[in-house]
RODO-2510 file (C-alpha; in nm, 4 decimals, decimal comma):
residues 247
     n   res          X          Y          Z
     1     x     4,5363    -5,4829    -6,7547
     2     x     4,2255    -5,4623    -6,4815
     3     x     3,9762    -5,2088    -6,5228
     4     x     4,0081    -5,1088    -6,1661
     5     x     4,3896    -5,0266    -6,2503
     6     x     4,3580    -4,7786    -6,5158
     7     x     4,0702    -4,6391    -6,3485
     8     x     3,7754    -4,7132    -6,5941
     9     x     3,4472    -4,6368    -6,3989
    10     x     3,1961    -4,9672    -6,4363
    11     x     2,8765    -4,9321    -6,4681
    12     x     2,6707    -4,8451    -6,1818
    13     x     2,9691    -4,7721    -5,9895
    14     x     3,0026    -4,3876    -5,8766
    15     x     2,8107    -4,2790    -6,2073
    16     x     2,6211    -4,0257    -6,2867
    17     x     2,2719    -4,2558    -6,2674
    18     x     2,3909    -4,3412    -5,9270
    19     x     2,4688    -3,9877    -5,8315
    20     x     2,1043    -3,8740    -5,9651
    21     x     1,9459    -4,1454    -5,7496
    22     x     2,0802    -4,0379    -5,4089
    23     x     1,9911    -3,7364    -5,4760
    24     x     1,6197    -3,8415    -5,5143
    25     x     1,6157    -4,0409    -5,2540
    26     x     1,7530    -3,7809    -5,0291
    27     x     1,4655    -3,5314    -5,1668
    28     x     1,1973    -3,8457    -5,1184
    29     x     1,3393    -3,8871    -4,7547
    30     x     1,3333    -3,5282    -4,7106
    31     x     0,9437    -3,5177    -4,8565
    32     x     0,8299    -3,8344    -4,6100
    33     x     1,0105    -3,6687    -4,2790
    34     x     0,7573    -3,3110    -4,3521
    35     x     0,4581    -3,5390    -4,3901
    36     x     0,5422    -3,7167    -4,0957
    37     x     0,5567    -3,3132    -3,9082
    38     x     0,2525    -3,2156    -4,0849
    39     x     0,0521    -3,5561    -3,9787
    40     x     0,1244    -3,4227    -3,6368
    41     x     0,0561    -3,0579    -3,6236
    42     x    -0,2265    -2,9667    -3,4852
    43     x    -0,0442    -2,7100    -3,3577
    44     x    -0,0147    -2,5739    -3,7190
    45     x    -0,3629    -2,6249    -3,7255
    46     x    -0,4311    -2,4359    -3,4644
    47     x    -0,1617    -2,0969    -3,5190
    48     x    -0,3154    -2,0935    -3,8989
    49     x    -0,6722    -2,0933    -3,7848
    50     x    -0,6062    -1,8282    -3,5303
    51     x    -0,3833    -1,6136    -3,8382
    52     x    -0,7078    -1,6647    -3,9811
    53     x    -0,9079    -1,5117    -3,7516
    54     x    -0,6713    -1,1976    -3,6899
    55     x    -0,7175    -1,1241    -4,0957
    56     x    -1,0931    -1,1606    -4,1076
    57     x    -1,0878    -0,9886    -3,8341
    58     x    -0,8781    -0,6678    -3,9691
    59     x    -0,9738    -0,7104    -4,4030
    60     x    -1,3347    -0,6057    -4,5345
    61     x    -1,4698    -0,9461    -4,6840
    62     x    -1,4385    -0,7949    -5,0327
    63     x    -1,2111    -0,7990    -5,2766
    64     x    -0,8479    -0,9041    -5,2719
    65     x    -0,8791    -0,8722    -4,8763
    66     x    -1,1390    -1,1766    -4,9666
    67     x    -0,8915    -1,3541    -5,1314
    68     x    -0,6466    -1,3345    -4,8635
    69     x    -0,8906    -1,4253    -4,6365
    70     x    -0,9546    -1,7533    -4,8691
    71     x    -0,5966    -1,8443    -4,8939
    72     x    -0,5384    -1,8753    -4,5469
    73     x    -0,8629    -2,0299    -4,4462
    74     x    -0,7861    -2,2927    -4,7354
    75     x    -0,4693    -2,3449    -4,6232
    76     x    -0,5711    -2,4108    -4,2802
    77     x    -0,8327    -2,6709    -4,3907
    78     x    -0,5534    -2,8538    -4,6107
    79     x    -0,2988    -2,8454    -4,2987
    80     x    -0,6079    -2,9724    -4,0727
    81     x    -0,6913    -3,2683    -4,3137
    82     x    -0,3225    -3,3335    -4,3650
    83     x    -0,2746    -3,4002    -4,0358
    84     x    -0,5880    -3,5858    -3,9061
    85     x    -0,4063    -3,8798    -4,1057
    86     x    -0,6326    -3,8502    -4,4068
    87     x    -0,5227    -4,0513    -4,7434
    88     x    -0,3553    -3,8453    -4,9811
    89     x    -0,5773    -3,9048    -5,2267
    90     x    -0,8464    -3,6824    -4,9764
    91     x    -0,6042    -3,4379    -4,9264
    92     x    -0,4896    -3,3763    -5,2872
    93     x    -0,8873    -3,3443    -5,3823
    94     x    -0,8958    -3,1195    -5,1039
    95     x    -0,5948    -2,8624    -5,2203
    96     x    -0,8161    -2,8984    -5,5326
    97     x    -1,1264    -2,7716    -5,3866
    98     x    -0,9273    -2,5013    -5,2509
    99     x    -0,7653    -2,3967    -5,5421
   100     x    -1,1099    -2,3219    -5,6712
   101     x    -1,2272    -2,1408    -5,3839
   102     x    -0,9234    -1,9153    -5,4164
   103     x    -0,9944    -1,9010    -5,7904
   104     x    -1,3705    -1,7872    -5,7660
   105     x    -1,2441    -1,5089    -5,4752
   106     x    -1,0236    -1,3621    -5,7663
   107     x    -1,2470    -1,3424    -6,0132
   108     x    -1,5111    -1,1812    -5,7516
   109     x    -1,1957    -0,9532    -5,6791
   110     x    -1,1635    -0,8780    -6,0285
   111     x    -1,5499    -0,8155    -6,1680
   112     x    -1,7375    -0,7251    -5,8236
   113     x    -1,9872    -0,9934    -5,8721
   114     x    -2,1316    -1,1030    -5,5433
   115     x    -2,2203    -1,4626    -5,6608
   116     x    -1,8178    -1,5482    -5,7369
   117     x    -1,7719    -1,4635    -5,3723
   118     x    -2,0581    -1,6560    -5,2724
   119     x    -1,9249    -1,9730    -5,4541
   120     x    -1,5551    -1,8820    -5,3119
   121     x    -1,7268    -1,8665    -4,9366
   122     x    -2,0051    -2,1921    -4,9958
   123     x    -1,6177    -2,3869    -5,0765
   124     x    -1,4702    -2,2482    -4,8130
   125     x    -1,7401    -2,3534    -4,5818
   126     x    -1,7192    -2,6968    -4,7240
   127     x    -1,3074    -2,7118    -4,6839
   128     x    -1,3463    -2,6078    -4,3236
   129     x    -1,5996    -2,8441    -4,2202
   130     x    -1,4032    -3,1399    -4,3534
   131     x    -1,1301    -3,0324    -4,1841
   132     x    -1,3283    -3,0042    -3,8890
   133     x    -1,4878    -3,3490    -3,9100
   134     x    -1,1112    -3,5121    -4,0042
   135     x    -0,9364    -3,3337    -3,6788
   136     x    -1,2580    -3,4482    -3,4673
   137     x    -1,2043    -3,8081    -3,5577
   138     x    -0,8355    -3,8055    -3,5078
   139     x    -0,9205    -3,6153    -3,1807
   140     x    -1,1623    -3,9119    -3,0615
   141     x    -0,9492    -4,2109    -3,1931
   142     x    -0,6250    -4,0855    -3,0057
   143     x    -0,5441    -4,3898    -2,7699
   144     x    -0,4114    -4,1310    -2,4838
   145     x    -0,4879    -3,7252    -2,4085
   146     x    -0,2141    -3,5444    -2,4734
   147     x    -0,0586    -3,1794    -2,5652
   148     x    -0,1657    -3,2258    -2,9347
   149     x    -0,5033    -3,4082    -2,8552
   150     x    -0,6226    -3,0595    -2,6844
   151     x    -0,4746    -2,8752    -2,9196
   152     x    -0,6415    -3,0271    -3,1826
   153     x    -0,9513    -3,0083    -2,9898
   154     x    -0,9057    -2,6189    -2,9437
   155     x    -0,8285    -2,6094    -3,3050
   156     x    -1,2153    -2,7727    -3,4257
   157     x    -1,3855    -2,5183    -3,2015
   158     x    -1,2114    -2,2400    -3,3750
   159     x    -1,2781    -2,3633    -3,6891
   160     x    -1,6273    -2,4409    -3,6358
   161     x    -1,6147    -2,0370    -3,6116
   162     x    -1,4663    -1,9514    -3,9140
   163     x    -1,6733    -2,1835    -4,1473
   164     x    -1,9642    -1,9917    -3,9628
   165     x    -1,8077    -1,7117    -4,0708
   166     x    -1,7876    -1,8578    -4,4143
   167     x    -2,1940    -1,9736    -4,4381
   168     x    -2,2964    -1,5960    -4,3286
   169     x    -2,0996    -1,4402    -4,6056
   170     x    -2,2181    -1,6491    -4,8441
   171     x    -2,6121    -1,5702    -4,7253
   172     x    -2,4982    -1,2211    -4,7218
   173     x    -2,4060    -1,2390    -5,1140
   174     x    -2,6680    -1,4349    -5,2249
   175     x    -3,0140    -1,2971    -5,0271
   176     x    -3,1574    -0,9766    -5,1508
   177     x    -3,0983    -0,7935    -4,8106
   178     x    -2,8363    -0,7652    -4,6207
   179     x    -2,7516    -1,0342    -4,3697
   180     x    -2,7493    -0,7918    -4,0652
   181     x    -3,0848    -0,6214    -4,1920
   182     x    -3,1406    -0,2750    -4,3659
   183     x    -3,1078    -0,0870    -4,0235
   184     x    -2,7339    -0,2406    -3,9424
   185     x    -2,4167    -0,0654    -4,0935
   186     x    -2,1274    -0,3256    -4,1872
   187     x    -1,8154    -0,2674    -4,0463
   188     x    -1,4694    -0,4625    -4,0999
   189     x    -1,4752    -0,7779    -3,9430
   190     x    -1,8377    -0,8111    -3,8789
   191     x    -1,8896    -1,1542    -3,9737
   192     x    -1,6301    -1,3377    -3,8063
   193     x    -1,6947    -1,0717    -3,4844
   194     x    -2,0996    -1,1966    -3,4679
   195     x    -1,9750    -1,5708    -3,5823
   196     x    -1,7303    -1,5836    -3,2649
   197     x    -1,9401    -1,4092    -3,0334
   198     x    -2,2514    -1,6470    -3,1230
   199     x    -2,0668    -1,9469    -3,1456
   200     x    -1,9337    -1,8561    -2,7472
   201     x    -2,3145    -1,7238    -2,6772
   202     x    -2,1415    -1,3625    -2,5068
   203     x    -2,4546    -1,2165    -2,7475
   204     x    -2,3241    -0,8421    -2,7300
   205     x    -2,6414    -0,7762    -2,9398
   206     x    -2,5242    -0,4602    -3,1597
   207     x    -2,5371    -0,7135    -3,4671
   208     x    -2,8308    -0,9394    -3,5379
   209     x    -2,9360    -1,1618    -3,8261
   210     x    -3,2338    -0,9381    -4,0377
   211     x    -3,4186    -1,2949    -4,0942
   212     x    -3,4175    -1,6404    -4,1825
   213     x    -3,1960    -1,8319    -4,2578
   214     x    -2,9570    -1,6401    -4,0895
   215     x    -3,1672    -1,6453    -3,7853
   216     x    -3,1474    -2,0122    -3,8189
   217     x    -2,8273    -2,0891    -3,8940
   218     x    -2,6866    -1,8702    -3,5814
   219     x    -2,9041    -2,0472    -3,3310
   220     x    -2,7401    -2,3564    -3,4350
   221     x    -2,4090    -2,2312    -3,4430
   222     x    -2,4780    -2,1408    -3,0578
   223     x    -2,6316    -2,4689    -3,0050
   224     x    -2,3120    -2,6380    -3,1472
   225     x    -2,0461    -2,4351    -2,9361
   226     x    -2,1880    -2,5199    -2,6068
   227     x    -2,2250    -2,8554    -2,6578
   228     x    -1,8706    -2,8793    -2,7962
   229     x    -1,7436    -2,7377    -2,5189
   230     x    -1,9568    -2,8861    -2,2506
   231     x    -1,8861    -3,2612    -2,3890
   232     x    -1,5495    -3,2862    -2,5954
   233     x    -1,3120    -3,0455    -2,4136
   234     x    -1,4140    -3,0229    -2,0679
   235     x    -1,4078    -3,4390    -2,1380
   236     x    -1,0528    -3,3983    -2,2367
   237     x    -0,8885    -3,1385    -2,0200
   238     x    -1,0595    -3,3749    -1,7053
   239     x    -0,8266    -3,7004    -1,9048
   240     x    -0,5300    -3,5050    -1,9597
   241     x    -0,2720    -3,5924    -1,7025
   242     x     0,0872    -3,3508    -1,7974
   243     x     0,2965    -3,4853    -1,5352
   244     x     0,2668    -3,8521    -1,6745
   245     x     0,5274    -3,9613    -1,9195
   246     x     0,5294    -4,2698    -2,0884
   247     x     0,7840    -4,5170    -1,9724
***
């Protein structure tokens, strides 16, 4: 009598191999259709950078408030790489890096040594500014202006503030002074307040760099914000036409 009559499963037919293998493929589909939402979310980008912001902002730059600062500033550079179209080979070096940023934040959490949180700040100052670079170029090689091209736009200026942020904490930890000088008390939120505020030249002037390189490094910050704005975004809001939809 047939196989198919007594109802002997063949091989390869509705077994458990087969069974197994939708099921990866369903996971691998499910895998390639997040990639494809994280290759194109600059507005990610852009809400993690500002999440960012609002914690630096709000935690001391010490401690486990520094590591939560870290995590979040890591994740936004992996996000931002992710999604500038960068090879996963980059990006997966790049979750490294930031897995030992977040690493040297918790062991500067856990012994109070200054130089671990220097380290932790110097890679998070490297994360960001790759991150920065990658979103630029996808930024500039986008065919048309749209929603996400300002967005990501909007998203490199911000960031360009918090790896500022970054580079004066790390001067802060590793000078013999203070960054801010002898004279200046140091308040929560400091650094990313005086990054922000030089980076959009407002200048308040209740917090100033006690000497070089600080000094330096906050001129060029300035420098850098202005021109950012002046060229790249004013050059792309002027492009950007809403009411046009492709056809």
């Amino acid at each position: 009598m047939p196989d198919s009559q007594v109802g002997i499963a063949r091989p390869g037919r509705d077994g458990p191999s087969n069974v197994s293998s939708a099921a990866e493929v369903e996971r691998g589909e499910k895998w390639t259709r997040l990639a494809e939402r994280i290759a194109k979310a600059f507005g990610l980008v852009l809400l993690l950078v500002i999440v960012t912001f609002v914690l630096a902002s709000l935690t001391k730059y010490s401690g486990w408030g520094a590591v939560a600062i870290s995590v979040l500033a890591a994740l936004s550079a992996a996000v931002g790489l992710a999604s500038s179209g960068l090879r996963p080979k980059l990006v997966a070096s790049a979750a490294g890096l930031a897995g030992v940023c977040v690493a040297f934040a918790v062991v500067a959490a856990i012994s109070g040594h200054n130089g671990f949180l220097a380290i932790a700040a110097l890679a998070q100052l490297v994360l960001l500014a790759w991150a920065a670079g990658a979103v630029l170029r996808a930024v500039i090689g986008e065919s048309k202006v749209g929603f996400r091209t300002i967005l990501g736009a909007i998203s490199v200026y911000l960031i360009f503030g918090l790896l500022f942020t970054a580079l004066y904490v790390a001067i802060d930890r590793l000078q013999a002074g203070p960054f801010f000088g002898a004279a200046s008390e140091l308040h929560t939120g400091d650094f990313v307040f005086f990054s922000f505020t030089t980076l959009t030249t407002t200048g308040y002037g209740n917090l100033i760099p006690g000497g070089q390189p600080g000094k330096m490094f906050a001129v060029f910050e300035m420098l850098l914000g202005q021109i950012f704005l002046v060229t790249l975004i004013a050059r792309l809001v002027s492009l950007w036409r809403p009411g046009r939809r492709a056809r």
